[in-house]
C-alpha positions in Angstrom: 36.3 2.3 87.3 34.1 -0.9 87.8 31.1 1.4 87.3 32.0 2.8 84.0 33.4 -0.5 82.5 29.9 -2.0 83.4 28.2 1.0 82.0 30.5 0.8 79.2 29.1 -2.8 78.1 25.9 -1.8 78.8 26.0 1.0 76.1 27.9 -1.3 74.2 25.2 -4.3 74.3 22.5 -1.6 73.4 24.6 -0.4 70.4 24.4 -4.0 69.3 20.6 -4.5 69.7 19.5 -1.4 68.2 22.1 -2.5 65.2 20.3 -5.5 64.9 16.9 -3.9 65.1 17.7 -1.4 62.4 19.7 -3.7 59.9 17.7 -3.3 56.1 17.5 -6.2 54.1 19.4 -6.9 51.6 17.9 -6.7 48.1 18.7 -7.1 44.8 19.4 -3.9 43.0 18.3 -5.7 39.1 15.0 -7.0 38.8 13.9 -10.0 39.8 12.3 -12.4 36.8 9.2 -14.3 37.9 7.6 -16.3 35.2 4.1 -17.9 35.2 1.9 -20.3 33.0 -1.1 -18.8 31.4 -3.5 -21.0 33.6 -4.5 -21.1 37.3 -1.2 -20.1 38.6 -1.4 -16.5 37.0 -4.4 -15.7 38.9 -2.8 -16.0 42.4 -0.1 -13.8 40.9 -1.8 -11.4 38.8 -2.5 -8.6 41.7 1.0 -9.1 42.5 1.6 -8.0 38.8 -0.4 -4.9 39.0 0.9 -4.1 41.9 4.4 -4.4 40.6 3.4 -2.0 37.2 2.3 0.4 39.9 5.6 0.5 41.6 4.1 -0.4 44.8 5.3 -3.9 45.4 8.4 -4.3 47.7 11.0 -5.6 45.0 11.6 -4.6 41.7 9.9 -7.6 39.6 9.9 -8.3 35.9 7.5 -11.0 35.0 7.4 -13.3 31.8 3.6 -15.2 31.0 4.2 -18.6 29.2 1.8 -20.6 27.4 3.5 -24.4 28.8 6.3 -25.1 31.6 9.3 -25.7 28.7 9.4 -22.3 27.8 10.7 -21.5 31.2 12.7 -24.5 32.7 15.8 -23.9 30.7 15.9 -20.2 31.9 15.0 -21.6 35.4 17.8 -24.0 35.5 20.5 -21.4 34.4 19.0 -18.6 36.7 17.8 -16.3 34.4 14.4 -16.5 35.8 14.7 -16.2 39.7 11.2 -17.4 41.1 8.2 -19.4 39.0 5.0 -20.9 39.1 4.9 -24.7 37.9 3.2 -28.2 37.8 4.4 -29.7 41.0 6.2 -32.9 39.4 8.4 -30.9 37.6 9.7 -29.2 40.7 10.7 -32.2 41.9 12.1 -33.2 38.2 13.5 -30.0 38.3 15.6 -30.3 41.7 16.9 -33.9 40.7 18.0 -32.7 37.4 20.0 -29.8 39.0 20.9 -31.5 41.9 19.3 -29.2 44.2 19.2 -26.3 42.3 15.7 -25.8 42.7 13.9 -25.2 45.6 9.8 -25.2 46.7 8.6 -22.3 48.5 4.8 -22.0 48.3 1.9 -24.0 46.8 -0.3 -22.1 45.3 -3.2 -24.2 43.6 -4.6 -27.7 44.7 -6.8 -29.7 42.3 -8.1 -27.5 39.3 -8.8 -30.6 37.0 -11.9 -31.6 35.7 -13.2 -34.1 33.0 -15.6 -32.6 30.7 -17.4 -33.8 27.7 -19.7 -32.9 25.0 -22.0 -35.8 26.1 -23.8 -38.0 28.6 -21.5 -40.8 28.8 -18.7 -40.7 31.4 -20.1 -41.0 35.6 -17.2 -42.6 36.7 -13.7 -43.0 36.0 -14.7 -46.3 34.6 -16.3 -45.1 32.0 -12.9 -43.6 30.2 -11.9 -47.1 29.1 -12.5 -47.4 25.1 -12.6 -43.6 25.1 -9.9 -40.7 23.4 -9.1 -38.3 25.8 -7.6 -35.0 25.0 -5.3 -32.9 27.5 -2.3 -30.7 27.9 0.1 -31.0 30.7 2.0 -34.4 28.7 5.0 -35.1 31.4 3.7 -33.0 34.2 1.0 -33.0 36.5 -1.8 -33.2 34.0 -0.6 -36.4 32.7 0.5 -38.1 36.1 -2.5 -37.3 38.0 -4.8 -39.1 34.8 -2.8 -41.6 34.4 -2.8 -42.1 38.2 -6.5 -42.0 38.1 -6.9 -44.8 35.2 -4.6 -47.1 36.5 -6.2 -47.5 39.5 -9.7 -48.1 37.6 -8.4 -50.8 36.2 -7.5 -49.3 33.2 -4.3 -49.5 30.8 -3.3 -45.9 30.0 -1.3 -47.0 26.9 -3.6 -49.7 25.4 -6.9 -49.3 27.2 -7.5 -45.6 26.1 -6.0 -42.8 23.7 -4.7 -39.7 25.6 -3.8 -37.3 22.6 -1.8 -34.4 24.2 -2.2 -31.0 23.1 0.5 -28.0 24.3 -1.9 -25.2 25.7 -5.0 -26.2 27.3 -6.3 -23.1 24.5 -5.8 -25.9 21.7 -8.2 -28.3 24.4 -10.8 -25.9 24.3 -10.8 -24.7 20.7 -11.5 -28.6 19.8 -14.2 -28.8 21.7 -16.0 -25.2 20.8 -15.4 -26.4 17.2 -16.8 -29.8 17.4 -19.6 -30.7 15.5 -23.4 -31.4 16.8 -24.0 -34.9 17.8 -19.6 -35.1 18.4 -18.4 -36.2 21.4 -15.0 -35.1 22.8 -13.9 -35.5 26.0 -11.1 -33.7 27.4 -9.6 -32.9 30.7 -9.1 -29.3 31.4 -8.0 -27.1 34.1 -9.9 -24.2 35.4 -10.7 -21.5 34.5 -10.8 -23.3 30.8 -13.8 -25.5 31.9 -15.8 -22.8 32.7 -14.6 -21.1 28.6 -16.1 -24.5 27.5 -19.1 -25.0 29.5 -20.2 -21.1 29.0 -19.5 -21.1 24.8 -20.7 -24.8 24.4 -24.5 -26.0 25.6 -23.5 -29.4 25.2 -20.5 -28.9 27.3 -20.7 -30.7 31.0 -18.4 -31.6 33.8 -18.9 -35.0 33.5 -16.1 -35.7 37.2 -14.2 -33.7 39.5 -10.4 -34.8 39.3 -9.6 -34.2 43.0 -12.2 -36.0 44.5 -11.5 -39.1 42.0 -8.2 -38.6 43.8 -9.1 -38.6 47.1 -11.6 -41.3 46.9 -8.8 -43.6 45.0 -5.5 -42.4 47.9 -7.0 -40.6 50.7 -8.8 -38.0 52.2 -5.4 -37.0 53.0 -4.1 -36.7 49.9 -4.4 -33.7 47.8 -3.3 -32.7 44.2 -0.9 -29.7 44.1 -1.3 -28.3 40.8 1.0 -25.4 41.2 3.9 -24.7 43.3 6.1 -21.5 43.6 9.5 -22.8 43.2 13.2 -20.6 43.6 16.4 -21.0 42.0 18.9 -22.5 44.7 21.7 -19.5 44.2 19.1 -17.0 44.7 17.6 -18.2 47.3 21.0 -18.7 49.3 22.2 -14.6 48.1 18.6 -12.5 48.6 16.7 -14.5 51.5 15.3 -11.3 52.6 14.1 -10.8 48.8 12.2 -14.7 49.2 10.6 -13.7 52.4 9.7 -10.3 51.0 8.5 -12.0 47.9 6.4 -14.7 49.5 4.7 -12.2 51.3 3.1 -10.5 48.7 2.6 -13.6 46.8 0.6 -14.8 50.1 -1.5 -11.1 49.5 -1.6 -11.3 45.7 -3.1 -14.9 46.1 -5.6 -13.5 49.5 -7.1 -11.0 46.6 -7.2 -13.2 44.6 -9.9 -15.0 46.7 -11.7 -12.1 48.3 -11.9 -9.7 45.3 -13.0 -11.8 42.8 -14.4 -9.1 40.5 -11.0 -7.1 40.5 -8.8 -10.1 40.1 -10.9 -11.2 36.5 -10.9 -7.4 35.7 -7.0 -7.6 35.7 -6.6 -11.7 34.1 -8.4 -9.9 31.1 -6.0 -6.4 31.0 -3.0 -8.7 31.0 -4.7 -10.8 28.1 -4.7 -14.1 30.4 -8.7 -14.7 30.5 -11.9 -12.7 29.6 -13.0 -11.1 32.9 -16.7 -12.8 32.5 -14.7 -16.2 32.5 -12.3 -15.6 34.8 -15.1 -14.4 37.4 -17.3 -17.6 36.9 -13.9 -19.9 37.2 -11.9 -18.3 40.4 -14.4 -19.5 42.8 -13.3 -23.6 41.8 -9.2 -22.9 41.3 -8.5 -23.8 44.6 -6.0 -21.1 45.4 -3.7 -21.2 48.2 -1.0 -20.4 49.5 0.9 -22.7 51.5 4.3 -22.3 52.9 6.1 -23.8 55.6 5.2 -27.2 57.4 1.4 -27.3 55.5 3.3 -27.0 51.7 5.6 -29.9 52.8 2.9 -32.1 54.2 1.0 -31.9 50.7 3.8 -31.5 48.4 5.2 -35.0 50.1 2.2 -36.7 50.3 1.5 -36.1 46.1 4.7 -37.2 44.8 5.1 -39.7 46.8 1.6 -41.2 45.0 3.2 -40.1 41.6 6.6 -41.9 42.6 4.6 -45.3 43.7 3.2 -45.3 40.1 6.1 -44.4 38.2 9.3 -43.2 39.7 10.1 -40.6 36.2 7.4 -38.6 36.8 9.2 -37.6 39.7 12.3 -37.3 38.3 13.4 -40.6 39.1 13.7 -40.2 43.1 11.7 -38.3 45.6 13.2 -35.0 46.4 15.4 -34.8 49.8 14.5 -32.2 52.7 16.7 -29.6 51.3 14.0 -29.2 48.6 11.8 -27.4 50.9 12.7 -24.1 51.7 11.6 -23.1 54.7 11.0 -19.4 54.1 11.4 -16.7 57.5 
């Protein structure tokens, strides 16, 4: 009798292994909405994209391009759009607004900013002060990160120089293909819109790299993170499975992205995001990653916690508690 009960338990144990082994995940039957910003943070998502139109990716995905982050908070906030790609301040604006409602999963771009003119007059960050400087990015990174950069050159942001904000980065580099000969404009752009300028404009020049500004003015240690992948709170909590499936092939999508340079601008230009020639010259300088875990919380800490020393707003007023990270398995 001893011997069967003990054999019974055995079986019984196994049962539950094997149960464990074979359990599916559990997915979402609707599609899941990703949206991304026409910029550097569709290119470490666009093979993800194809992939998707091909019905080969592991989830059913629907995703929405947007020209500029407020097309897509409000649909973020309410849930409509599941999973996104967006300036990493406005995460963290984002998850003090909802009161943790948004979470970070993934970085996927570091510094993509550069300062370029149609001229010979800026060498340092110095050199900005007296100057009108156009941009995009007005209450996200863009903004926070020059700002950032002029204040510690001395510089008054509000009375020392004119930032004229623009809503697309497209408007940044129209202005300067359409400026006249002997006009200078300065602007600063992200990539792969440099690398429009530069190529349609002779007299177009990266005049100075943003990140290593940054790293020269708060460390070595210190990176800007452009881009994050952030994830509404509820669906995070319902579909984990669907996050870790998702990261994964945002971690491949964003690998191609890197290796197969060729294909990846072949695919920017079918989904109308850059010209192929463009994109190819660019990809090479967008810095794209794809962080998770411990290394996306290092540099996602160490950032806003720059951006909160210099003005607590851009931050959304606090810096984000640990819940913010999610810590994807």
């Amino acid at each position: 009798m001893k011997r069967c009960i003990a054999l019974l338990l055995v079986l019984s144990l196994a049962a539950a292994v094997l149960a464990g082994c074979s359990k599916k995940p559990v997915l979402p039957e609707e599609d899941v909405k990703v949206a991304v910003l026409k910029g550097p943070t569709a290119i470490a998502m666009v093979n993800l994209m194809s992939k998707s139109d091909k019905g080969e990716a592991g989830l059913k995905y629907s995703f929405q391009i947007a020209g500029a982050a407020d097309e897509i908070t409000a649909d973020l906030i309410k849930g409509n759009i599941k999973i996104a790609a967006v300036p990493a301040n406005l995460a963290s604006v984002l998850y003090n607004k909802t009161e943790g409602g948004i979470k970070v999963a993934a970085i996927n771009n570091l510094g993509v900013l550069y300062i370029v003119e149609l001229g010979n007059e800026i060498n340092s960050v110095a050199d900005l002060k007296g100057k009108t400087i156009y941009s995009t990015g007005k209450g996200a990174t863009p903004e926070y990160t020059l700002r950032y950069l002029l204040t510690m050159a001395g510089i008054d942001p509000d009375n020392d120089v004119t930032i004229e904000f623009k809503s697309e980065a497209t408007e940044v580099a129209a202005l300067m293909s359409a400026a006249g000969e002997g006009e200078n404009v300065i602007a600063m752009l992200p990539q792969p819109y440099v690398t429009a300028v530069t190529t349609q404009n002779d007299r177009a020049r990266v005049a100075l790299d943003v990140n290593t500004e940054w790293n020269a003015l708060a460390g070595a240690d210190s990176a800007i993170v452009t881009g994050v992948i952030v994830v509404n709170k509820e669906f995070a909590e319902s579909y984990p499975d669907a996050v870790k499936v998702f990261i994964d092939e945002f971690k491949a999508s964003a690998d191609a992205a890197n290796s197969d340079i060729e294909g990846t601008a072949a695919l920017l230009e079918s989904y109308d995001i850059f010209k192929a020639a463009i994109a190819k010259k660019a990809i090479p300088f967008c810095n794209i990653v794809n962080y998770t875990g411990d290394e996306m919380k290092k540099n996602v800490e160490a950032y806003l916690k720059v951006l909160f020393d210099q003005n607590p707003a851009s931050v959304g007023g606090k810096l984000p508690a640990e819940d913010f990270y999610l810590s994807v398995k």
